[in-house]
N, C-alpha and C positions, 0 to 999 in steps of 0.2 A: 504494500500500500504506500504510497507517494502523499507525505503532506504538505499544507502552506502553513507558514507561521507569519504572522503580524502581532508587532510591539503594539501594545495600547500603550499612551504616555498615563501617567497617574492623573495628571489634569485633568484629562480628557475623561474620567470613569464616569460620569452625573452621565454624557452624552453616550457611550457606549452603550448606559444601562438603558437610556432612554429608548434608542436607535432599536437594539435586541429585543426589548421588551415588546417593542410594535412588531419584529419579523415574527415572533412566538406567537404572537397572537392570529396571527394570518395563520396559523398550522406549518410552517415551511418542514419539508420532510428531512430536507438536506442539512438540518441541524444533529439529526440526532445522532453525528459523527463529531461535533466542537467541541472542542473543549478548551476550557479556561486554565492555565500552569503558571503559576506564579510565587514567589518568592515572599516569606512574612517578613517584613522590619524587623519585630523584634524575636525570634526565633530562629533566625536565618534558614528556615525548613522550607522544602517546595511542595508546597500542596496543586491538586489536579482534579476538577470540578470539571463537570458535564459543565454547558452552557445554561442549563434548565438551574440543577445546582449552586452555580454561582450567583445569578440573579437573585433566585430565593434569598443566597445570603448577606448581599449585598442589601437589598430593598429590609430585610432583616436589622441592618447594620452591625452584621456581623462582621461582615467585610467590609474595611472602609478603605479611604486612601491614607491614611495613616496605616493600616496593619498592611499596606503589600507594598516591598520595594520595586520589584520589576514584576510587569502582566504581559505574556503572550498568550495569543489564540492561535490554535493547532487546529485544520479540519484538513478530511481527506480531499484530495484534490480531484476527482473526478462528482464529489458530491455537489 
């Protein structure tokens, strides 16, 4: 399997979460390969969250931009 990866900047999460929130809602099939991999501030650990996942914990504020230093999205490249 062949993936894309794209940096999300930390700034940029309010609009990420905003943008996905709407494609999910449309049903998009092609999601249910993404996933979210990203690095905590303070734990230096790499956690890896479905796309469905992350939002929940994000809108949660379990996940803020204080707790992640670097965010990539991983999806398979033919999805």
């Amino acid at each position: 399997m062949r993936w894309t990866k794209h940096k999300i900047e930390i700034k940029d999460l309010d609009t990420f979460y905003t943008t996905y929130t709407k494609i999910l809602s449309k049903g998009e099939a092609k999601l249910e390969h993404f996933y979210c991999i990203f690095l905590c501030a303070d734990l230096d650990t790499i956690c890896m969250y479905s796309i469905f996942d992350f939002l929940d914990l994000y809108r949660q504020q379990v996940i803020t931009k204080d707790t992640i230093k670097i965010l990539y999205t991983y999806q398979v490249l033919n999805s």
